[in-house]
C-alpha beads as a LAMMPS data file, in Angstrom:
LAMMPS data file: protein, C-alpha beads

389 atoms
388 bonds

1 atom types
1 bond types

-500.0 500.0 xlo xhi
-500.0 500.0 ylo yhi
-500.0 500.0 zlo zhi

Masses

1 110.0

Atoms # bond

1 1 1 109.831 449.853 -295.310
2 1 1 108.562 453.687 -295.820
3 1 1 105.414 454.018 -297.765
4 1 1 105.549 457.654 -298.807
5 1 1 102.133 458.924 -299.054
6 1 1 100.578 462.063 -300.594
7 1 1 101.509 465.134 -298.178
8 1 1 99.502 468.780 -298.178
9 1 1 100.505 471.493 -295.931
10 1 1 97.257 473.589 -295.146
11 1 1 97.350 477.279 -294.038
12 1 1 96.443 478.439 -290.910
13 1 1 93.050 479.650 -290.606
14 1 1 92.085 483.728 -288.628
15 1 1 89.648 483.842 -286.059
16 1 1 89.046 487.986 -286.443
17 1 1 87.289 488.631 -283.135
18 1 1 90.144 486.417 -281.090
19 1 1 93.154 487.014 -283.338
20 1 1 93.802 483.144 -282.217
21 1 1 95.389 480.897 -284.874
22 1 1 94.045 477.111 -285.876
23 1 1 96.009 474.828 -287.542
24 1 1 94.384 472.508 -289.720
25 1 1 95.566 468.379 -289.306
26 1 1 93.794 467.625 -292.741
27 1 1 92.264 463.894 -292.394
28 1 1 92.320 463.585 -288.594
29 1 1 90.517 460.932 -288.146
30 1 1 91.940 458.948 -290.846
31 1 1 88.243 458.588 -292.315
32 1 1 90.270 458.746 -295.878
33 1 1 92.673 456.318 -295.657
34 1 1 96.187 457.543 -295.716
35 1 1 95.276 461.105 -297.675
36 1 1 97.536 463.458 -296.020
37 1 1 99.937 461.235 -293.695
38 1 1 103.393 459.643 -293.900
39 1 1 103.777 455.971 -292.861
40 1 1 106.291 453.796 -291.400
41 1 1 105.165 450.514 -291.180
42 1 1 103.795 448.455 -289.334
43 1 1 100.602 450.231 -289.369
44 1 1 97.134 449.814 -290.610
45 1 1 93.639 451.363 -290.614
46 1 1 91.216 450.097 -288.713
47 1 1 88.024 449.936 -288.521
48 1 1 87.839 450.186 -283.880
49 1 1 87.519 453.737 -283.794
50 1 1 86.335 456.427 -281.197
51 1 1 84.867 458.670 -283.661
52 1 1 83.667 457.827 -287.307
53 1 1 84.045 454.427 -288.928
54 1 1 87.959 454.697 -288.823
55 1 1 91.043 455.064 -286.781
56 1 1 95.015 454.419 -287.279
57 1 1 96.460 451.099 -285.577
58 1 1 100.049 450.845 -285.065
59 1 1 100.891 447.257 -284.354
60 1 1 104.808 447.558 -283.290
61 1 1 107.765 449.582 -283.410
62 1 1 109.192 451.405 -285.539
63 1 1 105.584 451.803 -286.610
64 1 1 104.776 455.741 -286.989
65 1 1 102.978 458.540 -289.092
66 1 1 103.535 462.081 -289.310
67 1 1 101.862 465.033 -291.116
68 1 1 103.112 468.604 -292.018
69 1 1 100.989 471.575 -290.731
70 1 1 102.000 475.189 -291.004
71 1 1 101.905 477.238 -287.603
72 1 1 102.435 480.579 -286.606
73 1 1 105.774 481.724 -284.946
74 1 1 106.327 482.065 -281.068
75 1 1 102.333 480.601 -280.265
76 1 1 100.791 478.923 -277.798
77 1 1 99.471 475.104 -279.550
78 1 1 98.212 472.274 -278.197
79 1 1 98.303 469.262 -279.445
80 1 1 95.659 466.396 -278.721
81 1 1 94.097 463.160 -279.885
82 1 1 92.039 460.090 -278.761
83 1 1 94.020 457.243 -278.327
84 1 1 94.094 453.554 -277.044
85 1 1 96.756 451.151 -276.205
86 1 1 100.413 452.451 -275.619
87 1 1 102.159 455.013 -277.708
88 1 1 103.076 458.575 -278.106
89 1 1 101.959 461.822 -279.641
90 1 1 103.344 464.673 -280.246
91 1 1 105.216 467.334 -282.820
92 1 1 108.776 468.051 -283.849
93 1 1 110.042 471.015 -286.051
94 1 1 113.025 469.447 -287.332
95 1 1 114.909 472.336 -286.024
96 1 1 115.210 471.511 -282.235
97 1 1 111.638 472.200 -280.997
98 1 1 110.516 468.158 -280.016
99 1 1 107.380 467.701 -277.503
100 1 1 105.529 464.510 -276.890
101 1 1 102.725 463.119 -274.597
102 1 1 103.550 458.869 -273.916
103 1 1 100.667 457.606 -272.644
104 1 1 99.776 454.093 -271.801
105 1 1 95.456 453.922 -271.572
106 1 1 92.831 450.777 -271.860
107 1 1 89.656 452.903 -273.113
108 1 1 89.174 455.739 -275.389
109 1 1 91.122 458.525 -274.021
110 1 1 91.953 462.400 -275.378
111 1 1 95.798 463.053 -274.400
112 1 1 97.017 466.687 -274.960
113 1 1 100.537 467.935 -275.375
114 1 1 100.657 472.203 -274.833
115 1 1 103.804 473.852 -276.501
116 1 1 104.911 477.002 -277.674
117 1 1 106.087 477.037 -281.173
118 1 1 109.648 478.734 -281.988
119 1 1 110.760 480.653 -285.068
120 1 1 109.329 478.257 -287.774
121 1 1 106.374 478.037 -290.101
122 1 1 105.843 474.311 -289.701
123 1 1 106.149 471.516 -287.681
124 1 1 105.781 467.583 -288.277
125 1 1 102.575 466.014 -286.159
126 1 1 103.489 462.557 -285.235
127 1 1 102.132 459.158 -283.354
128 1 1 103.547 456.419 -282.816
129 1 1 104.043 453.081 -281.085
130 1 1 105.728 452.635 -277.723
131 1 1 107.558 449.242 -278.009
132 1 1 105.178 447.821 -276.267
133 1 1 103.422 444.044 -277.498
134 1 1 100.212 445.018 -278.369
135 1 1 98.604 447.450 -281.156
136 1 1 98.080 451.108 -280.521
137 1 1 95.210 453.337 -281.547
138 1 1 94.681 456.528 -282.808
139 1 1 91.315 458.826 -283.347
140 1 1 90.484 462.670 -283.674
141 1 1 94.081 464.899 -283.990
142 1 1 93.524 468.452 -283.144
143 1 1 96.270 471.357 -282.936
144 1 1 94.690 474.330 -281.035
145 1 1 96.395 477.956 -280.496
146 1 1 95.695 479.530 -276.752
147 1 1 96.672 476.726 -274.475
148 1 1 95.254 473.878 -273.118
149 1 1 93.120 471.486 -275.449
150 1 1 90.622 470.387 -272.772
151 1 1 90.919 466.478 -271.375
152 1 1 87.612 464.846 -272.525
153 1 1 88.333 461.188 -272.416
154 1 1 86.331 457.861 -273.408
155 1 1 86.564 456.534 -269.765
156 1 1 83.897 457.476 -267.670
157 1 1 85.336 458.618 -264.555
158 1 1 86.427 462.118 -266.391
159 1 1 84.038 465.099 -267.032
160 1 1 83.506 466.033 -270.413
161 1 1 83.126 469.724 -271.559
162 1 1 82.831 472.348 -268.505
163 1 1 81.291 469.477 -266.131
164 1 1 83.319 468.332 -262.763
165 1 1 84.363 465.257 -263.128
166 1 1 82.277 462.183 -261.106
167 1 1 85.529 461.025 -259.926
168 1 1 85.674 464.239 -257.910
169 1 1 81.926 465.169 -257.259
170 1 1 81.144 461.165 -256.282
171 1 1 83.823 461.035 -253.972
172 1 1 84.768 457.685 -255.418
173 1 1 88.620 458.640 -255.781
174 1 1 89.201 461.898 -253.824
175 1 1 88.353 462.775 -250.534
176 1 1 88.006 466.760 -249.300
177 1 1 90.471 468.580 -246.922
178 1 1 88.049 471.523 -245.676
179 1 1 84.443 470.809 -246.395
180 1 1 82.872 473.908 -244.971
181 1 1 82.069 475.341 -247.680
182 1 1 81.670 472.505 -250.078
183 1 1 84.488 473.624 -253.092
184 1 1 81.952 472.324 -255.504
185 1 1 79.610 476.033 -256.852
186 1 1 77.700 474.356 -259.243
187 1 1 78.577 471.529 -261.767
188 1 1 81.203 473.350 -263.783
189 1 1 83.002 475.311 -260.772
190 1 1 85.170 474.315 -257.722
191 1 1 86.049 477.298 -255.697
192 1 1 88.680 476.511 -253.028
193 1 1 88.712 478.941 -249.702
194 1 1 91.153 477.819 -247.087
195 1 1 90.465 481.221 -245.238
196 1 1 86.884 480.414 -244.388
197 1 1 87.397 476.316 -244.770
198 1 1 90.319 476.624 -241.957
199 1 1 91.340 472.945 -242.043
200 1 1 95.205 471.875 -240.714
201 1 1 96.861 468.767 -240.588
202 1 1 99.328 467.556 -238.058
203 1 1 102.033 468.496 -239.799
204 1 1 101.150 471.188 -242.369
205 1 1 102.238 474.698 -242.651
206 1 1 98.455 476.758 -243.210
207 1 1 95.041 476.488 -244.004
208 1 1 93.927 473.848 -246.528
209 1 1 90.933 473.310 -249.072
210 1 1 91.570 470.412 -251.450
211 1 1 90.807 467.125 -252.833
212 1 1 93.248 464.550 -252.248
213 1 1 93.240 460.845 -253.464
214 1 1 91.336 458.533 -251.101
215 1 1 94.005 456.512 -249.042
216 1 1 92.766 453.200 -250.086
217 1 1 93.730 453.994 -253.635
218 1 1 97.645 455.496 -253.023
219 1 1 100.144 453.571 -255.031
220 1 1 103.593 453.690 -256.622
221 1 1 104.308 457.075 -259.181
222 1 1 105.422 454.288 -261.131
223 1 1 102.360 452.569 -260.808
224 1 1 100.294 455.098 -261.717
225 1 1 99.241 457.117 -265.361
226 1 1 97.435 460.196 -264.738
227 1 1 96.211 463.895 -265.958
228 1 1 94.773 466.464 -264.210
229 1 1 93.838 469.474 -266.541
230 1 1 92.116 472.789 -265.276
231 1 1 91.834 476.597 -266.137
232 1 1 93.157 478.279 -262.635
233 1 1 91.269 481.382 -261.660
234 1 1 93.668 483.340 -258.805
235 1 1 92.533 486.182 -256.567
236 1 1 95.143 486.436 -253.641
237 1 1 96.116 489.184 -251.303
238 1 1 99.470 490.951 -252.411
239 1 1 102.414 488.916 -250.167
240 1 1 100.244 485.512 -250.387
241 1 1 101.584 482.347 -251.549
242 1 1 99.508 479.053 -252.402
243 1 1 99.907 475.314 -253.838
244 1 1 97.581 474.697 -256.148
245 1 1 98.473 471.063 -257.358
246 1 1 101.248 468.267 -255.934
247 1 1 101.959 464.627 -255.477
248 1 1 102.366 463.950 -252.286
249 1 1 104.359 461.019 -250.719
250 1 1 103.196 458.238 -247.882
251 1 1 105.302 460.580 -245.077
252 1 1 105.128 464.093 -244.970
253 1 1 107.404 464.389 -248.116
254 1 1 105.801 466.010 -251.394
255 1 1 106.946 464.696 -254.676
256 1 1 105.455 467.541 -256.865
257 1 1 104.483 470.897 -256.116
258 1 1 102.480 473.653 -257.727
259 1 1 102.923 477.413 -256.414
260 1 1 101.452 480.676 -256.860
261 1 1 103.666 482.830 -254.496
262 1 1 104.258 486.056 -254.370
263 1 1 107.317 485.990 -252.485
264 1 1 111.214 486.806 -252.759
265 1 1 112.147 483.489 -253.441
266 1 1 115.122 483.659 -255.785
267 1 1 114.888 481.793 -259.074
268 1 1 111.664 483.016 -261.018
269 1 1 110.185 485.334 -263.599
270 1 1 109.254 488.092 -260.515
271 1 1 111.013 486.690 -257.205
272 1 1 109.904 490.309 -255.380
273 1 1 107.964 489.760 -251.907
274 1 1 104.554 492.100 -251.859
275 1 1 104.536 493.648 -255.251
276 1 1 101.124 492.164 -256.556
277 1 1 103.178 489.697 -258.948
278 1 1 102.726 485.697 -258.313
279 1 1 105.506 483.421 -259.568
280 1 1 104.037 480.197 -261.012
281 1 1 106.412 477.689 -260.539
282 1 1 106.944 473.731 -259.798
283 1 1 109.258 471.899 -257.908
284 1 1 110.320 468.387 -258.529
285 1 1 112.206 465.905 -256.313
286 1 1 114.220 463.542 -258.631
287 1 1 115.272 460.828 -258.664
288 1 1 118.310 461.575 -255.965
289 1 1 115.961 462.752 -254.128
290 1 1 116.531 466.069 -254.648
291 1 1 114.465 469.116 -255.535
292 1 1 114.347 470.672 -258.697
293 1 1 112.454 474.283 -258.952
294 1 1 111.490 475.726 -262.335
295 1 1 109.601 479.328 -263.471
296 1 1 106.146 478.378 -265.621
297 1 1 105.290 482.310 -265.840
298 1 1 103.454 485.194 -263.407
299 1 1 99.860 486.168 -262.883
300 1 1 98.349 488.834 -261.037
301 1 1 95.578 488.804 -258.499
302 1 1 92.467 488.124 -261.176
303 1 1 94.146 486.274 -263.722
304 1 1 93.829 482.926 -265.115
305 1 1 95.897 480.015 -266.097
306 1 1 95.409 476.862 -267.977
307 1 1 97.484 474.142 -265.840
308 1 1 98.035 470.206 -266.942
309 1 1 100.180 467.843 -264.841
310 1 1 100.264 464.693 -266.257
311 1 1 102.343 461.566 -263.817
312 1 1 103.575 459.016 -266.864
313 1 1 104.300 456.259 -264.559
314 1 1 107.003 458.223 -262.665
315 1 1 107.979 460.857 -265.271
316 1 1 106.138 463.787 -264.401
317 1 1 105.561 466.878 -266.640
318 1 1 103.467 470.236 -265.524
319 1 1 102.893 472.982 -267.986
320 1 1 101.487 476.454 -267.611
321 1 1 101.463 480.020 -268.842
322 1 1 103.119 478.866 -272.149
323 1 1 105.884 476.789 -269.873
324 1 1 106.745 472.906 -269.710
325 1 1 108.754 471.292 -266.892
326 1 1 109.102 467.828 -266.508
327 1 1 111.377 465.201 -265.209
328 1 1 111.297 461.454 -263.917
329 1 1 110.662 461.327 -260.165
330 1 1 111.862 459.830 -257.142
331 1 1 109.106 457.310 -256.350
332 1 1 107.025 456.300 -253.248
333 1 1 105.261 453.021 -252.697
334 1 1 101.852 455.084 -251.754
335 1 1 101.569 458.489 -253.246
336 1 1 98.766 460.968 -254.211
337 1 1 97.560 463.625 -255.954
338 1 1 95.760 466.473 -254.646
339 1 1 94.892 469.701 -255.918
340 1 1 92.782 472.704 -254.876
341 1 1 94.210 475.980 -252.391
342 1 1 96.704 475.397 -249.893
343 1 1 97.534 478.661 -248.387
344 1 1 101.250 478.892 -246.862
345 1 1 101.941 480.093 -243.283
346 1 1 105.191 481.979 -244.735
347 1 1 106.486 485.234 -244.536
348 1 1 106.852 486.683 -247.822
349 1 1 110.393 488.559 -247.149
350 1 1 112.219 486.354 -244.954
351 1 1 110.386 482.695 -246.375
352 1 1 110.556 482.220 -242.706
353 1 1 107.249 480.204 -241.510
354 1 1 104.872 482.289 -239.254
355 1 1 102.989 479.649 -238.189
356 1 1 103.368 476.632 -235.598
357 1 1 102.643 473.559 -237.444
358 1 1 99.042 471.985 -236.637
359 1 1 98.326 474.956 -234.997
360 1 1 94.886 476.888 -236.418
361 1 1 95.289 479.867 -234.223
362 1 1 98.705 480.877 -235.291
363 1 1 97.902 480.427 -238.343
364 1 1 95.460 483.061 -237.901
365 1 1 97.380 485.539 -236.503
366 1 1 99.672 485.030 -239.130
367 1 1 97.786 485.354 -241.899
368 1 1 96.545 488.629 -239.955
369 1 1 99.874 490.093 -239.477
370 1 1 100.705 489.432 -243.235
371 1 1 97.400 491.233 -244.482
372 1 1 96.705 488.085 -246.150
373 1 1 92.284 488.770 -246.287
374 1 1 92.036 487.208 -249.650
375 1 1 93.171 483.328 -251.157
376 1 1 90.340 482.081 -253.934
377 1 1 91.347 479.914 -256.136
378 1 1 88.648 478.488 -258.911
379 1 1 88.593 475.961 -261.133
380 1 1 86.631 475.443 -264.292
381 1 1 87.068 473.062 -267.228
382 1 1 88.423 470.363 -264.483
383 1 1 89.143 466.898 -266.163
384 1 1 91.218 463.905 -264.048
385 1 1 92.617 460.854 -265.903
386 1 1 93.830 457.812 -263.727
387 1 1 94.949 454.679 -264.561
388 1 1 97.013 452.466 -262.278
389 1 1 98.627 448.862 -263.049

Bonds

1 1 1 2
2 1 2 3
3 1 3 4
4 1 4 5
5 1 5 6
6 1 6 7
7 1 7 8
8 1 8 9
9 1 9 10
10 1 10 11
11 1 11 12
12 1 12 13
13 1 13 14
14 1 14 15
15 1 15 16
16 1 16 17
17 1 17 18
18 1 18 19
19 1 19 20
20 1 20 21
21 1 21 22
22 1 22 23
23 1 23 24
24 1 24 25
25 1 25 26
26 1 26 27
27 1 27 28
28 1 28 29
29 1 29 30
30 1 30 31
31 1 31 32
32 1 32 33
33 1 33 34
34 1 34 35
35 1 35 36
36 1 36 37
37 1 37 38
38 1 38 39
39 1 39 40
40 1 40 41
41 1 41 42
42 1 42 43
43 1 43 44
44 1 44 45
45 1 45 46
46 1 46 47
47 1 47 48
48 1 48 49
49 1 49 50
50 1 50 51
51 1 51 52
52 1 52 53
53 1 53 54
54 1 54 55
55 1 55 56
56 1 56 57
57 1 57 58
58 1 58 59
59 1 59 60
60 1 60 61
61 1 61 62
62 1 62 63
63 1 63 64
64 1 64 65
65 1 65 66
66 1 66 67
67 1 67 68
68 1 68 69
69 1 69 70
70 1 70 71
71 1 71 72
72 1 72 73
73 1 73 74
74 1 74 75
75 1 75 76
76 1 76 77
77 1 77 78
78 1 78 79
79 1 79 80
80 1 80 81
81 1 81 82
82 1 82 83
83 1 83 84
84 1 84 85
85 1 85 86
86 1 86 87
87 1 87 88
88 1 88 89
89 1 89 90
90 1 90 91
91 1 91 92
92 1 92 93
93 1 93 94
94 1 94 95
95 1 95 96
96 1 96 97
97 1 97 98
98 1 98 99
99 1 99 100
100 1 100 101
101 1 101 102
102 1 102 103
103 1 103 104
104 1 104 105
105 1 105 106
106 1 106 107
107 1 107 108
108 1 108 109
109 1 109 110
110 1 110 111
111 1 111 112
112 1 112 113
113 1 113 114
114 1 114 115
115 1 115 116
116 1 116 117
117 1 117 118
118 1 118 119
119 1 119 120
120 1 120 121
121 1 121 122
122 1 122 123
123 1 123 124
124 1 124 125
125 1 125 126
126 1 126 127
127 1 127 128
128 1 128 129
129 1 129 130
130 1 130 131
131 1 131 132
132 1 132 133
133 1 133 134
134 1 134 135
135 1 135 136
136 1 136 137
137 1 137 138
138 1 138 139
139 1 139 140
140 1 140 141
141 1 141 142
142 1 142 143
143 1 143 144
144 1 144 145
145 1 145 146
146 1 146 147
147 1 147 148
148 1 148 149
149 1 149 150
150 1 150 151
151 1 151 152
152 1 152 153
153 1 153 154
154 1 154 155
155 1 155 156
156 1 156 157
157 1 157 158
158 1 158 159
159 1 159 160
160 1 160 161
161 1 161 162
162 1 162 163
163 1 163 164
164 1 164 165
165 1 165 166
166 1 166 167
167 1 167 168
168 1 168 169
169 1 169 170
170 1 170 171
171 1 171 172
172 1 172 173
173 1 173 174
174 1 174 175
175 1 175 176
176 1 176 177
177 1 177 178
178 1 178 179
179 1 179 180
180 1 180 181
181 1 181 182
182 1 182 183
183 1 183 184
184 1 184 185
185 1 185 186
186 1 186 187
187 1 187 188
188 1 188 189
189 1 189 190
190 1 190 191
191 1 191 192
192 1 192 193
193 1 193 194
194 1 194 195
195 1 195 196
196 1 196 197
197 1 197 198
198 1 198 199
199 1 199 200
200 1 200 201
201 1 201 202
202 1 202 203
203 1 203 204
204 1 204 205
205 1 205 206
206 1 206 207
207 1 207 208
208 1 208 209
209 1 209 210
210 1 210 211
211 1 211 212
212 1 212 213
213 1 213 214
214 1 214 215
215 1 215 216
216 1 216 217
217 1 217 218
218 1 218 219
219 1 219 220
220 1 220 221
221 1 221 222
222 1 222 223
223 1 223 224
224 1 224 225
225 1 225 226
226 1 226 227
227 1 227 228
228 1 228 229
229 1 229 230
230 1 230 231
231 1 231 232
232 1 232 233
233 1 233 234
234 1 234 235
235 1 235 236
236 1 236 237
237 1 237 238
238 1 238 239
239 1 239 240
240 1 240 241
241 1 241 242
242 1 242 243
243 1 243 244
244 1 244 245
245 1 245 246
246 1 246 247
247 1 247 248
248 1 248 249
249 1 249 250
250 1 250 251
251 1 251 252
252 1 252 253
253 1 253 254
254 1 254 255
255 1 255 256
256 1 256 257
257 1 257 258
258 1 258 259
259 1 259 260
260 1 260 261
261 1 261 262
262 1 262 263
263 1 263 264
264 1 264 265
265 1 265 266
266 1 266 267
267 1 267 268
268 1 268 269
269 1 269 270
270 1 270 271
271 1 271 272
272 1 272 273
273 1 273 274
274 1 274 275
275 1 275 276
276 1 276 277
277 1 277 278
278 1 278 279
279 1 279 280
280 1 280 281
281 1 281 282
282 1 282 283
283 1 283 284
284 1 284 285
285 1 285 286
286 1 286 287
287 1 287 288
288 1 288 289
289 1 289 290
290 1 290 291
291 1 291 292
292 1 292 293
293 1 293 294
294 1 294 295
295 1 295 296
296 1 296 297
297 1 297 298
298 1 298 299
299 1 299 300
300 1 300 301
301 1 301 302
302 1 302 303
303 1 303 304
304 1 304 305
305 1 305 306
306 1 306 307
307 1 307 308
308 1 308 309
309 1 309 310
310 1 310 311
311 1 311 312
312 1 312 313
313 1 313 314
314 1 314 315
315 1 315 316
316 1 316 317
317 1 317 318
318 1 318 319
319 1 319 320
320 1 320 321
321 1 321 322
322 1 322 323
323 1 323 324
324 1 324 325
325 1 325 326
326 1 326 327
327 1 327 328
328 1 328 329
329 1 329 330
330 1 330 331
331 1 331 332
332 1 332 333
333 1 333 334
334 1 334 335
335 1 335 336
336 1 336 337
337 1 337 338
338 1 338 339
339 1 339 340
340 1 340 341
341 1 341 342
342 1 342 343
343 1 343 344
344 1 344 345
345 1 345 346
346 1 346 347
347 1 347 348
348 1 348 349
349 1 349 350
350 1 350 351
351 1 351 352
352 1 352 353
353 1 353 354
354 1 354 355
355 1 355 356
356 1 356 357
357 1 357 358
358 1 358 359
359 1 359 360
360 1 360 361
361 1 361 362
362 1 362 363
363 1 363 364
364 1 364 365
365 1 365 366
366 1 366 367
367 1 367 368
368 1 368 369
369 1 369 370
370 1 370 371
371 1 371 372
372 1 372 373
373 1 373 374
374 1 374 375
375 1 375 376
376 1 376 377
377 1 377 378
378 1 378 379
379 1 379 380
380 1 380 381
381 1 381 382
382 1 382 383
383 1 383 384
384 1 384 385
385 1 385 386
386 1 386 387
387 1 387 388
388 1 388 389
């Protein structure tokens, strides 16, 4: 049964100074009842919220509401809420445009869907339940223009605000590649240097500086729930080429991968070697086992991005620069997730590798003969989300 409820669209409110656009989810937190949404039933209020006295339960499928909000054309939004349980978020235009965040969470947690709207006024807002047994909670909708909505969560092991998160300052989940210097600047900065950290692994291909999940606590992809949200500062040497995030598998095998290259690689927004212009892009392996490249957008040496990878138990999605790519994975029985500045040993022209794997010194002459001097990549407004079954 549908109980139609009453239904405002709001306008979209100017910020002057920023020329940004906010869109207004009227009753977000469900503190007045059902003012504002649509609901399919089975759902409820309740009173188990994160914020307020009130939240929205969904207690099985096809349980779902939905609100209409007016948007501006061809902008950046991102949707997020707080949410417990198993479910799904996210908005749909009724004209082809449909993006969702599933999530599956036991505490309090903000999940964020970033999209870029197409050529409509409006869009539907939605949650939803996830066929799973047990009731679903929602708390706190937002829709925010300029990228990504941040990644505070109600579970303690993620930073709120601009703070690192203790799962990464604590060492309790990641370990460091490279600790000289130590990435962490002060409590709201990581600054990753592979050129003066200088640390190799038997079988990489450059200089790392990253955190990487502890081995203790690798599991399956499918195992695993997880976001990692950050604003990416990058200041590179023209020809360099970097990975700033990936999921790594048990062998030598990566799973997901991050770039910021500014190579001839074929494929991408720029794909010209040396020209100052650095392809963001991510490649995928499916579930073949095959790799799957796509173009997020290009910076230049400077600039700043707002990245989010989020692993939904195998079904990994990365957005940036406006961009979404996302597909399910092939799966490992002990992956990772690592994320920082891992500078290639790669010849910008030919892709050919210039260095001898393991090897620090040809590395270094590499990196020499390239002109590579700079590779800084910082990280503010860090937040990590992991939970594993």
């Amino acid at each position: 049964m549908i109980n139609q409820k009453s239904l405002f669209i709001f306008a979209i409110m100017t910020t002057s100074s920023s020329f940004l656009q906010a869109a207004t989810i009227n009753n977000a937190g469900f503190e007045d009842g059902w003012s504002n949404w649509n609901e399919v039933e089975p759902a409820a209020i309740s009173g188990s919220a994160y914020k307020g006295s009130k939240s929205l339960k969904i207690q099985g499928s096809p349980g779902r509401v939905h609100q209409v909000v007016d948007i501006e054309r061809n902008t950046q939004y991102t949707l997020s809420a707080y949410v417990l349980g198993k479910g799904e978020i996210g908005v749909n235009d009724l004209n082809g445009l449909f993006k969702s965040e599933k999530f599956d969470v036991s505490s309090w947690t903000k999940v964020s869907k970033t999209f870029t709207s197409a050529n409509t006024d409006s869009l539907q807002v939605f949650a939803k339940h996830n066929n799973s047994s047990n009731d679903v909670r929602f708390d706190d909708f937002t829709l925010s223009s300029g990228g990504s909505g941040g990644g505070d969560t109600g579970g303690g092991d993620t930073g709120g605000g601009s703070n690192i998160p203790s799962s990464i300052t604590s060492g309790s989940i990641f370990d460091l590649e490279g600790d000289n210097p130590n990435p962490l600047v002060n409590d709201s900065t990581l600054v990753f240097v592979p050129l003066e950290a200088q640390h190799i692994t038997p079988n990489g291909n450059g200089w790392r500086h990253e955190y990487k999940v502890k081995s203790n606590l690798r599991v399956a992809m499918t195992d695993t729930y997880e976001v990692f949200e950050a604003n990416v500062k990058v200041e590179m040497s023209d020809g360099g080429k970097t990975i700033v995030a990936q999921h790594h598998a048990s062998d030598t095998g990566t799973i997901m991968k991050v770039y910021v290259s500014d190579s001839s690689e074929s494929g991408f927004d720029d794909s010209t070697a040396n020209n100052g212009v650095f392809d963001v892009y991510v490649r995928l392996r499916n579930t073949s086992g095959n790799e799957e490249k796509f173009a997020l957008g290009t910076i230049t040496s400077g600039g700043s991005f707002n990245l989010k990878v989020v692993n939904n138990y195998g079904d990994v999605d990365v957005t940036a620069l406006g961009s979404t790519f996302g597909i399910p994975v092939e799966d490992d029985s002990e992956s990772y997730f690592k994320f920082g500045n891992y500078l290639q040993s790669q010849d910008p022209y030919t892709l050919d590798n210039c260095g001898e794997s393991g090897n620090s010194n040809s590395f270094k002459e590499c990196f020499k003969d390239l002109g590579i001097t700079k590779s800084k990549i910082t990280m503010t407004n860090v937040s990590y989300t992991r939970v594993t079954k």
